[in-house]
N, C-alpha and C positions, 0 to 999 in steps of 0.2 A: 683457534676455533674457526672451525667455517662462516661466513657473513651471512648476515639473514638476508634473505633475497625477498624480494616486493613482485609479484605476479600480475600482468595482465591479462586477461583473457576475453576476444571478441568472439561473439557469439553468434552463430548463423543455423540457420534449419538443419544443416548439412554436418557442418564441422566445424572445429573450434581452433583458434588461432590462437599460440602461448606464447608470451613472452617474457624473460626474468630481465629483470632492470639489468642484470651483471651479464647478461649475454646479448650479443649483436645477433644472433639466427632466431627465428620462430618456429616455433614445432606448429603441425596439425593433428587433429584426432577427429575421427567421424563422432557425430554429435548423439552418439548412440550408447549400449551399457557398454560395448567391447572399449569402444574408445574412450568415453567415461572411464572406465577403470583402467585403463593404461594412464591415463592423465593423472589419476588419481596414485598410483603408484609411481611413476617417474615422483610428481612435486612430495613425495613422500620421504624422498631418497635426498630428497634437500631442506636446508634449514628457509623452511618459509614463515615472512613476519604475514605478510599477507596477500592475500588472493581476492583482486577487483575486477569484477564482470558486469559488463552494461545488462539493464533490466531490455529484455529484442524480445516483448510478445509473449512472453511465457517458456521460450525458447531455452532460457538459460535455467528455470527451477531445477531440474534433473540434474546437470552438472552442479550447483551451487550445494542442494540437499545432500550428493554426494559427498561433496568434500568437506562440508561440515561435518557429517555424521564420522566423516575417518578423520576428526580434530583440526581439522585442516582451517586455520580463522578465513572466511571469506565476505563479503559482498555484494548485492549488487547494489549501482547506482545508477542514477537519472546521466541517458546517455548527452540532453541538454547541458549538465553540469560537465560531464566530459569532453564534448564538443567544444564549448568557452575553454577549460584548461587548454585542449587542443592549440586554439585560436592566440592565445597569450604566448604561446610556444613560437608559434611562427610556424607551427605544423598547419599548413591547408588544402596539402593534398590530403585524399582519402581514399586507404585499400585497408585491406582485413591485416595486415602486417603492421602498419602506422595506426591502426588504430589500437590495436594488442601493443603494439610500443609505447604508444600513450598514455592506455588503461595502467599498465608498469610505472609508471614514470609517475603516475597521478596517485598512485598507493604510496608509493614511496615517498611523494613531499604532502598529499593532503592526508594519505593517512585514515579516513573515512573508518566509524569504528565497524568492527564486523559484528551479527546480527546472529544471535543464537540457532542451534538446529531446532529448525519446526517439527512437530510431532505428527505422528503419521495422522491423527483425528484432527487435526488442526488443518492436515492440509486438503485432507477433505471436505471440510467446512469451506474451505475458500473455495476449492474446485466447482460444490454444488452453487456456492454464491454467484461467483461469478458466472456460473451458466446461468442461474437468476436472472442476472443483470442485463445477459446476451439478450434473455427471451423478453425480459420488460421494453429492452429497447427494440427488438423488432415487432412486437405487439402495437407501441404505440405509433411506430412508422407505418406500419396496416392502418391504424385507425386513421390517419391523417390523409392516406391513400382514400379511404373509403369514402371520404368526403369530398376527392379529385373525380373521382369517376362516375358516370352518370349512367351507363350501359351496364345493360343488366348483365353479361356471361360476365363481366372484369368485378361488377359488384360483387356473384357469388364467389369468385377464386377468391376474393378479398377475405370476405365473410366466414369463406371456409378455413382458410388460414388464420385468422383471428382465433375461431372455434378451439384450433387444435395449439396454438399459442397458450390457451388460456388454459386447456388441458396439461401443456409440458408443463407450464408457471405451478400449478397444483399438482401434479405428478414431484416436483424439485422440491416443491413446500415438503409431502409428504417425508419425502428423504430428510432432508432435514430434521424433522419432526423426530423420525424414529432415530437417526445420529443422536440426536440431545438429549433422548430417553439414555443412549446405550453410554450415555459421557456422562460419569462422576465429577468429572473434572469442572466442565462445560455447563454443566447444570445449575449449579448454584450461582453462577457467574453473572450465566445469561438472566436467572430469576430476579438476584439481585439490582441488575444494570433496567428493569422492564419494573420495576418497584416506582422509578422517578418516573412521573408524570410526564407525557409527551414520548418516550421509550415504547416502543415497542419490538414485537420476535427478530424482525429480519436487520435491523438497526442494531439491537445489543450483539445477535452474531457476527454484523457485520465487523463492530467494532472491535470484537476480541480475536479475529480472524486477519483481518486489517491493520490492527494497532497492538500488538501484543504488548507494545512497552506500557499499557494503560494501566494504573496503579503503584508503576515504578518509579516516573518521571515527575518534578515539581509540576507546576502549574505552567510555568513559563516557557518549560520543556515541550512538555505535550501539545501545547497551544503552538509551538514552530515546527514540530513535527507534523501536525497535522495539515499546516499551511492559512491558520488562525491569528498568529503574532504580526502585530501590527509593524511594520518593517517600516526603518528611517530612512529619507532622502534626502538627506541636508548637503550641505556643502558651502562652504564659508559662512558668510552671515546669510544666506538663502535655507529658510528650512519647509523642504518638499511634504506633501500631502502624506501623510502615512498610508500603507496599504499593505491587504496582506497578498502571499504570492508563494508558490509552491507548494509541498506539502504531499499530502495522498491525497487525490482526487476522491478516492472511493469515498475516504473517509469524511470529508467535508460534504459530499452528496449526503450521505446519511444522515448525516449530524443538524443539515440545512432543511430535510423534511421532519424530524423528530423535532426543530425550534419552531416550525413553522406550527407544529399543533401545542408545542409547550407553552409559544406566546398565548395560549388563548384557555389551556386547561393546567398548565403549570403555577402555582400561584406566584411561587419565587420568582420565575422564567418572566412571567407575565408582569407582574410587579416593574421587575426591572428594565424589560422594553417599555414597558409605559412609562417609565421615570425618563428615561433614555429620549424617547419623544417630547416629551416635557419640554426635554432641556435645546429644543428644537435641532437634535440630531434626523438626519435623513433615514428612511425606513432601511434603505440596503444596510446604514453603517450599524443601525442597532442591532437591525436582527444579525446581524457578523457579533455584532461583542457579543447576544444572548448566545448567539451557537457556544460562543468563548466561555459562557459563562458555564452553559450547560455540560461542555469536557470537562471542565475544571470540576464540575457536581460529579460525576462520575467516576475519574478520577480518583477522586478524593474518598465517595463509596469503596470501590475494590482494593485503595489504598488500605483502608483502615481493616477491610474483612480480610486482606491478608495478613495483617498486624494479630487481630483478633484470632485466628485459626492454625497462627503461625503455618502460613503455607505462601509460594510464589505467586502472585497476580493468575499465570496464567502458567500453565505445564510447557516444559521444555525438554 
């Protein structure tokens, strides 16, 4: 039987660098459909265990969605995480060849599991989100401006960009709006997750867009995926500060303004930060366990309504 081969692949605006753990040469492909689909038919024509691609910008969705959708197990990962592998190797140079040699090499001993094909509504959710997120963050970089500048021509340009900021921000809401109308799937999900107190519209898409595994995973799960689990530092008899680290940024963004209004309208949430303070913990470490606490409530909701409907958390 042929050997199952482990796939690296770096990813760049342009083109894409291949490399199989069992071969010394790297292919390229232009990062485009034509070259997409050559890639996609070559690693076809081999027995692949799996196919690992650094997350460069959005860069690599197209090629990743591809090979998913033609069975193909793929990837992608935190190119920080790949960088350390790198480093451990004794690999410290860096070109598109050594790091596609890498990505190969890092499939094949860490093995990273691969992440189901996203659905075409799902990935429009995220697309509009993350334009969301573009325009909130240059919205509030305008406002921050408009309090630098004291001349009136630089106040209007400001002013006037703000205006039309605040137009795209509602123009995206509306989109979304009519997606969750047109989503069976999406609907009940987002209704459900916006039920707990402190939840609100752009938090519960975020999270089902963001964290698909939500409903799947134990508690202990989802809290290290998300970048919530309180991580150990110990070493001999020295035992280091816990802290948490990694994770999906997005997703901890979201989760840290939804705790910030649950501490105060949640009764549970709220409850429990105040116990938390009580016990003279510091406001950062409580309101981190209530976020913790608040995935775990969530979680546990879409858990059971998938149990109850007998259906998957979320469409795939």
């Amino acid at each position: 039987m042929e050997r199952e081969v482990f796939v690296g692949i770096d990813v760049a605006k342009a083109h894409l660098d291949v490399a199989l753990d069992d071969e010394a040469e790297c292919k390229r492909y232009t990062n485009d459909d034509a070259g997409i689909s050559k890639l996609v038919e070559y690693l076809k024509s081999r027995q692949v265990a799996l196919v690992v691609l650094e997350a460069t910008g959005g860069y690599q969705r197209q090629a990743l969605s591809e090979l998913l959708a033609a069975g193909l197990p793929g990837v992608a990962v935190n190119p920080r995480q790949v960088r350390d592998f790198a480093k451990a190797l004794g690999k410290l140079e860096k070109t598109d060849e050594v790091d596609a040699k890498v990505l190969a090499r890092f499939a094949a001993s860490i093995r990273p599991a691969s992440r189901p094909v996203v659905d075409d509504a799902t990935q429009e959710f995220q697309a509009l989100l993350a334009r969301r997120r573009q325009l909130m963050e240059m919205l509030v970089a305008e406002k921050n401006r408009l309090h630098q500048h004291a001349t009136k021509p630089v106040r209007r340009s400001i002013e006037a960009h703000i205006e039309w900021l605040r137009k795209q921000v509602g123009d995206t809401d509306k989109d979304l709006e009519e997606r969750l109308r047109d989503s069976p799937a999406w609907n009940p999900r987002v209704e459900l997750l916006e039920s707990v107190p402190g939840v609100g519209r752009i938090t519960s898409m975020t999270l089902l867009s963001e964290l698909p595994e939500l409903g799947t995973l134990n508690r202990k799960q989802i809290a290290k995926l998300s970048g919530l689990a309180p991580l150990n530092r110990d070493s001999g008899t020295r035992r280091g500060q816990r802290s948490i680290w990694g994770g999906r940024a997005t997703v901890r963004t979201a989760l840290y303004m939804a705790t910030l209004v649950a501490t105060r309208y949640n009764p549970t949430i709220k409850a429990f930060y105040e116990r938390l303070l009580s016990r003279g913990k510091a406001k950062k470490v409580a309101l981190i366990a209530a976020m913790r606490k608040l995935l775990t409530i969530l979680n546990a909701k879409l858990r059971d309504h998938a149990r109850a409907s007998n259906t998957t958390p979320l469409p795939t």
